[in-house]
N, C-alpha and C positions, 0 to 999 in steps of 0.2 A: 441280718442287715442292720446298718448302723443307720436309725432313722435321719432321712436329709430333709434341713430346713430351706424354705420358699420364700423368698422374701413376699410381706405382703401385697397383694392386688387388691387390699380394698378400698372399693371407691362409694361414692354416694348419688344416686341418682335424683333427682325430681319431676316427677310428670307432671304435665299439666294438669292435673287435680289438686298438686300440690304436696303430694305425700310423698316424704321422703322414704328412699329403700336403698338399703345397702346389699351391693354385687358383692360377693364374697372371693370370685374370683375371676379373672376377665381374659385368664389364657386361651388360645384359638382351640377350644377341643373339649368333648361332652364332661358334664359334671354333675354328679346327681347323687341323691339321699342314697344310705343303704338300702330302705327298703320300704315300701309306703305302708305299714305297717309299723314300723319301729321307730322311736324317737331320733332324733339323729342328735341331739345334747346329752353328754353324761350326766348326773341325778346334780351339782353340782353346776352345772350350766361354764363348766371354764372351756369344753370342748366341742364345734362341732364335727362333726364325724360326715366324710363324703368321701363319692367312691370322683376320680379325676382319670383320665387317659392322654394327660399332658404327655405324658412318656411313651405313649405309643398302644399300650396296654392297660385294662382297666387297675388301678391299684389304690391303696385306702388310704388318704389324708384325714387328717384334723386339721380344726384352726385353732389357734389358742386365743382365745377372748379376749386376752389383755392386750394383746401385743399384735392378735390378726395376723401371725408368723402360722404359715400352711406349713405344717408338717406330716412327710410323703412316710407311713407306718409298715407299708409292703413297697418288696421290690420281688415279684415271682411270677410267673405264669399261669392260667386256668383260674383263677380266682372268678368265681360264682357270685358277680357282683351283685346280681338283682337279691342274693339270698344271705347276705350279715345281717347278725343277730349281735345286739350287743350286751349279752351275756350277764345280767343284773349291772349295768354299767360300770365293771370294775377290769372286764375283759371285751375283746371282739373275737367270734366265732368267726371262722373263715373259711367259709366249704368251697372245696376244690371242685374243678370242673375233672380231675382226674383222680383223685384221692380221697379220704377220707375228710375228718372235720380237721383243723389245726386250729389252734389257738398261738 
């Protein structure tokens, strides 16, 4: 798969506290860490790494830091979202809910 770019959604929030927080992405559909255990920045902080079901199915984006451009890294099915590893941050493990590990 030829990785597709998202243009960014990010926006800025302010609560009443005053503290500002930025949404990283604001499409109608679940969006969440790989794994609450695992860093979701690579060692290098340009990446973060989340699992999106904009598409229907859970599949793995990054954001690029600089530019906040969501880039969609899987287009597959069975992907075992609750369980990426991101593999000394230079890979993402990707266990199948039908197959073995792929990288």
């Amino acid at each position: 798969m030829t990785s597709r770019i998202w243009f960014s959604e990010s926006r800025y929030l302010t609560e009443e506290t005053g503290v500002v927080v930025r949404q990283v992405a604001c499409h109608a559909s679940l969006h969440h860490p790989p794994f609450f255990f695992v860093d979701c920045f690579d060692d290098a902080m340009r990446h973060l790494v989340f699992i999106s079901h904009r598409t229907g199915t859970p599949q793995i984006f990054v954001e690029d830091q600089t530019r906040h451009e969501l880039i969609q890294l899987t287009e597959k099915d069975g992907i075992a979202e609750w369980s990426l590893d991101l593999l000394c941050r230079r890979s993402i493990g990707v266990p199948s809910l039908t197959a073995r590990w792929a990288q």
